[in-house]
N, C-alpha and C positions, 0 to 999 in steps of 0.2 A: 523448530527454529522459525525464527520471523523476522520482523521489522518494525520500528517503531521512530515517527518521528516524532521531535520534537511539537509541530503544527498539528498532530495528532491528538497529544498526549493537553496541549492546551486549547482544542479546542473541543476536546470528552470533556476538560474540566467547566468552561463555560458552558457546556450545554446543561449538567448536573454534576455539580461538585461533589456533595456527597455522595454520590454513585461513583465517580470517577475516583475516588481520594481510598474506594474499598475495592476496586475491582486491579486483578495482578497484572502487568505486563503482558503475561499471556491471552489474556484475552483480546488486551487493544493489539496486539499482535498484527501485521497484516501477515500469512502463511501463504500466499502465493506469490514469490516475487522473481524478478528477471535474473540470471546471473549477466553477467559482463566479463567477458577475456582478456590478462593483459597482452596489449597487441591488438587487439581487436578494435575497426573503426568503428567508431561511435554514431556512425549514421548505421551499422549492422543490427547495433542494438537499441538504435532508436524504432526502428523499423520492426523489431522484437515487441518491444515495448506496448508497440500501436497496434500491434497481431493478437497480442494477447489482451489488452482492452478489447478490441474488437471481438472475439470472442466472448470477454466477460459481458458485454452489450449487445449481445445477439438476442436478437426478438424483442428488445426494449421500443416501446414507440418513441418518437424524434418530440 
């Protein structure tokens, strides 16, 4: 399961259309994403959000 948006899906096509117009949803998939609780305040999971970027950019130079 994953994620797809919209800003994703047209910006694979501007980069190479026909690459993009062959390849499945699954791929442009993004597979690691946040969940969110109802009830839950949204600075919890923004703060989520930012932990787990920061993670995926660990050791990146600035």
């Amino acid at each position: 399961m994953g994620v797809v948006t919209r800003h994703e899906i047209n910006e694979r096509i501007e980069q190479d259309r026909d690459s993009a117009l062959e390849c499945s949803l699954g791929e442009l998939a993004q597979k690691e994403t946040i969940e969110a609780y109802p009830g839950e305040p949204l600075r919890v999971v923004v703060y989520r959000m930012a932990e787990k970027d920061g993670d995926a950019n660990a050791g990146r130079g600035s």
